[in-house]
C-alpha positions as CSV (number, residue, x, y, z in Angstrom):
1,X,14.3,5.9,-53.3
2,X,17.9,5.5,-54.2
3,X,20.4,8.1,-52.7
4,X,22.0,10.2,-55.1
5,X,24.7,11.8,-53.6
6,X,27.0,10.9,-55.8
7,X,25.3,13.5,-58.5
8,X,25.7,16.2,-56.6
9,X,29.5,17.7,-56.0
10,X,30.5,17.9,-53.1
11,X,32.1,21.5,-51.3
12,X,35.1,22.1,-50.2
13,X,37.1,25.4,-47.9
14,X,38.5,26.3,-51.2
15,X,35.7,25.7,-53.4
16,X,32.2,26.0,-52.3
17,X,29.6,24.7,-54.6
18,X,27.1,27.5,-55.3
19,X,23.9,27.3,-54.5
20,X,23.2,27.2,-58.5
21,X,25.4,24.5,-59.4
22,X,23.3,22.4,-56.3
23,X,20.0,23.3,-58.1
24,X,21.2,22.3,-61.7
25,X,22.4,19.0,-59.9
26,X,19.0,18.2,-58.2
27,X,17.3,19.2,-61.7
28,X,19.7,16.8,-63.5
29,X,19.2,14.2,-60.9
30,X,15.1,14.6,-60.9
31,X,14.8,14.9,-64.6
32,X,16.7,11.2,-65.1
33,X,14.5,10.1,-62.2
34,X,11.3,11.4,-64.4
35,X,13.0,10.6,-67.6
36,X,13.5,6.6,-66.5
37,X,10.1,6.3,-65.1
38,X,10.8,6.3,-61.3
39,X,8.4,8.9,-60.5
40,X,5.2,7.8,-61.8
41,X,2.8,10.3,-63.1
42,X,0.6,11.0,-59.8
43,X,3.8,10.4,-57.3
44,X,4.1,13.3,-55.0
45,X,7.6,14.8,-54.9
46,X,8.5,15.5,-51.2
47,X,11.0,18.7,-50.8
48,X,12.5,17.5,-47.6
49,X,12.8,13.9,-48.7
50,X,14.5,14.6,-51.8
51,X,16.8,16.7,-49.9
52,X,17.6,13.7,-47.8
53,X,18.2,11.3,-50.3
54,X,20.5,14.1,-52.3
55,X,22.3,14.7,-48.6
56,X,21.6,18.5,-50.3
57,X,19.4,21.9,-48.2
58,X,15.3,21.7,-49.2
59,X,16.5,25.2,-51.1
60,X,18.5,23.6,-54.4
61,X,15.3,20.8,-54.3
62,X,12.4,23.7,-54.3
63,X,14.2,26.0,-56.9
64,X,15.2,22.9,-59.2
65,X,11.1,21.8,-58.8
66,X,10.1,25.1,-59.8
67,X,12.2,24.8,-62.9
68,X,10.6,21.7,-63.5
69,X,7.0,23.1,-63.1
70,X,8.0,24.9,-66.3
71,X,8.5,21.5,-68.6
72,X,4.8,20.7,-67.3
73,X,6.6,17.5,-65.6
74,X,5.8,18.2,-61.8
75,X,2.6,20.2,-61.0
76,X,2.2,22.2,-57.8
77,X,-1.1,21.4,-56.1
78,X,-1.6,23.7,-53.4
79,X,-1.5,22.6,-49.9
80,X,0.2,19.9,-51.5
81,X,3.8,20.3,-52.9
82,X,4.4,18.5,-56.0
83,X,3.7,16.0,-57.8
84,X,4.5,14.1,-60.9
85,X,2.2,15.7,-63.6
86,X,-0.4,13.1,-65.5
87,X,1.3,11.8,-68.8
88,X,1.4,13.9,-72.3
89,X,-2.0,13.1,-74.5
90,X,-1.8,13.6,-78.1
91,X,-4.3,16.8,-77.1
92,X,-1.4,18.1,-74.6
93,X,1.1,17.5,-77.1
94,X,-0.4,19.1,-80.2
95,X,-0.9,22.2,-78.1
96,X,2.7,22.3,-77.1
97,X,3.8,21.8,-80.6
98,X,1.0,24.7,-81.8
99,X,2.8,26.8,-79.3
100,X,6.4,26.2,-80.6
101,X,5.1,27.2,-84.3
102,X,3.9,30.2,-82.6
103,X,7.2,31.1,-81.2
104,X,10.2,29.6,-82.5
105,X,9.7,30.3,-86.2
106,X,9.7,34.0,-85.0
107,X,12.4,33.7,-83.0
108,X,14.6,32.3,-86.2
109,X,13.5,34.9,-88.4
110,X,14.5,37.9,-85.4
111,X,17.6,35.5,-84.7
112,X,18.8,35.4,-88.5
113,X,20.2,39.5,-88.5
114,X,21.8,39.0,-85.4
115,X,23.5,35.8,-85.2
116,X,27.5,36.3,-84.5
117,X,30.1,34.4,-86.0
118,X,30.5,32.8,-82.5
119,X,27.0,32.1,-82.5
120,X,26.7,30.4,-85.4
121,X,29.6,28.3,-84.5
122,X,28.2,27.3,-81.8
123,X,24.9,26.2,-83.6
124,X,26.9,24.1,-85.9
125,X,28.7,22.3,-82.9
126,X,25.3,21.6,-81.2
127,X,24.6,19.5,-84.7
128,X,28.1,17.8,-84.7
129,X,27.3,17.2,-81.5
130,X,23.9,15.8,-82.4
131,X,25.5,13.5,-84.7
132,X,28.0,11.8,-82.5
133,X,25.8,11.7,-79.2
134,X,24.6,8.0,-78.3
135,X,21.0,7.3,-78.7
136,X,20.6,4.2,-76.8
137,X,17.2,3.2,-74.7
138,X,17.7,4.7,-71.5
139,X,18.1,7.9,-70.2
140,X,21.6,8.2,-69.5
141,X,22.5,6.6,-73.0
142,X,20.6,10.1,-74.5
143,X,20.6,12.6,-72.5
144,X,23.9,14.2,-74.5
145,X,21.6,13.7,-77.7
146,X,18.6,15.9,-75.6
147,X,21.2,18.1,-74.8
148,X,22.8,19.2,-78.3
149,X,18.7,18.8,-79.8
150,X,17.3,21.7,-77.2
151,X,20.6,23.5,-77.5
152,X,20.6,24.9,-81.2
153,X,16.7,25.9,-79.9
154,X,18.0,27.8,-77.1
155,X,21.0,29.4,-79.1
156,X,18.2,30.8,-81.4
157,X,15.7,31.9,-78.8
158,X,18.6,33.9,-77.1
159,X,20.2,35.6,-79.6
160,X,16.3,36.8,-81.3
161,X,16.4,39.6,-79.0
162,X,13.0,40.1,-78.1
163,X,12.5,39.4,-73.8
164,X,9.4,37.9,-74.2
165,X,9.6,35.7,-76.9
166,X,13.0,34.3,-74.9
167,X,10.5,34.3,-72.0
168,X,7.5,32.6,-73.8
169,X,10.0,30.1,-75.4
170,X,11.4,29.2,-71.7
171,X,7.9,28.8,-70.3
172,X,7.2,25.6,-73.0
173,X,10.3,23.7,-71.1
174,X,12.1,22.6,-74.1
175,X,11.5,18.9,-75.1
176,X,11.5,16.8,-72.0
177,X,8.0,15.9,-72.5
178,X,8.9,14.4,-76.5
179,X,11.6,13.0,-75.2
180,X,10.3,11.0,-72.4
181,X,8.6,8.8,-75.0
182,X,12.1,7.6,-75.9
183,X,12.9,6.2,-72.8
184,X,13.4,2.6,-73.4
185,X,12.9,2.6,-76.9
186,X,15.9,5.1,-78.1
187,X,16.2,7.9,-80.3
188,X,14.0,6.9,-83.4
189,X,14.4,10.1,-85.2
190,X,18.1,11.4,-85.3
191,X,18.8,11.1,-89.0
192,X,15.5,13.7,-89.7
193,X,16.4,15.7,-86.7
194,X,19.9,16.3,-87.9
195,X,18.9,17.3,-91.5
196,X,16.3,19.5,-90.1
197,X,18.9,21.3,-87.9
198,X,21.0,21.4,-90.8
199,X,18.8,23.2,-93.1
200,X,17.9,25.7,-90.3
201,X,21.2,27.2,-90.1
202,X,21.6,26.8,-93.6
203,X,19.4,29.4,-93.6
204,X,20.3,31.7,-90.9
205,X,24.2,31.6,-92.2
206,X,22.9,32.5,-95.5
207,X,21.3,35.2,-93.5
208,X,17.8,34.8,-94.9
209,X,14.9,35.5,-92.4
210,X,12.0,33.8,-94.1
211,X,13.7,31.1,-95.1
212,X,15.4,30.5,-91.2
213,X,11.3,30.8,-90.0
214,X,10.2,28.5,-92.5
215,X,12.8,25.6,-92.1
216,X,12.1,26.0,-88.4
217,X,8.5,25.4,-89.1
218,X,9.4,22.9,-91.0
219,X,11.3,20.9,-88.4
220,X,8.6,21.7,-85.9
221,X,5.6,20.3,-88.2
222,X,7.7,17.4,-89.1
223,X,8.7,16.4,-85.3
224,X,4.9,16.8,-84.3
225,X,4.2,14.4,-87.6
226,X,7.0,11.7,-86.3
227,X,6.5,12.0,-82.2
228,X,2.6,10.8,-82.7
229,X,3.3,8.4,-85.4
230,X,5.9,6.6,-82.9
231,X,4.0,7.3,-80.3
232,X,1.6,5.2,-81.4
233,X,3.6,2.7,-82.3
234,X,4.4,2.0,-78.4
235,X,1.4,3.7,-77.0
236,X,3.2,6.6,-75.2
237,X,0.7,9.0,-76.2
238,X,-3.3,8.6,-76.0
């Protein structure tokens, strides 16, 4: 396995890196190792030797595996450690996407009477964001795209205000799984994405709760619709 040191900043006497910052690093570095295809579903994920090849503690490595358990990408077998979880089937998929209706429509309409200025601000960069990031085949080419997508998600979940939606939302692991299927292909979707994100906060700047829940639905419904129809198309999903 290719040493990755090079992800991972580096302390020094005046700065030390925080034992966070080492476990978002690792969890960066694991999820473009996942994201790429170098760990195979089935692989086990050593602790210690990922440590090694990140030249980081086993600490940063378990914490940023547990993290992962929570995207359904690694899977603790006990007695075990970890391993790379089997791929996404269509079944896997439509339950994960039945969750997100579940939740994130809620979350919109909770989100739409308490969303700050600020907040929406922010919401509109994550789309300008969306807009501009590249889309290219591999992971590295689209991880800023994966980053602005999940981030008007979490802006929403966050500011609905309910603890255990926010903690049901952070259990589904965002998109990683969807977004896996794009590896080598590219973002397929971006122009539908983008309107759909649009006409979300459309809604919630306009302050209209069942409107925000319903345009979230919509994106949701319309993302499952897309994801299996190119899916199909380069037999990612079974």
């Amino acid at each position: 396995m290719t040493r990755l040191t090079s992800s991972v900043p580096e302390a020094s006497a005046e700065r030390p890196v925080s034992r966070q910052v080492l476990a978002d690093h690792v969890y960066e570095a694991l999820v473009e190792r996942l994201m790429d295809g170098r760990l195979q579903p089935g692989a086990a994920v050593s602790i210690d030797k990922t440590a090694r090849d990140m030249d980081v503690s086993p600490t940063p490595v378990r914490e940023a595996l547990a993290r992962l358990e929570h995207t359904g990408m690694v899977r603790r077998v006990a007695l075990k450690g970890y391993r790379v979880a089997p791929a996404f089937t269509q079944d896997d998929f439509a339950q994960l996407m039945e969750a997100r209706l579940v939740i994130e429509p809620a979350n919109a309409r909770l989100a739409c009477d308490r969303l700050t200025p600020e907040t929406l601000a922010e919401i509109e960069r994550s789309i300008e964001d969306l807009k501009s990031a590249p889309r290219g085949p591999s992971f590295t080419e689209f991880r800023d795209y994966l980053d602005a997508d999940q981030r008007l998600h979490q802006l929403i979940a966050g500011q609905a205000g309910n603890q255990f939606l926010l903690a049901a939302y952070n259990a589904l692991g965002g998109q990683l799984q969807r977004f896996q299927l794009f590896s080598g292909v590219g973002i397929t979707d971006a122009d539908f994405a983008i309107a759909e994100h649009q006409a979300i906060l459309d809604a919630l700047r306009a302050g209209n709760p069942d409107a925000a829940a319903e345009a979230m639905a919509e994106h949701i419904r319309a993302v499952k619709a897309r994801t299996i129809a190119d899916a199909a198309a380069v037999g990612g999903i079974h």
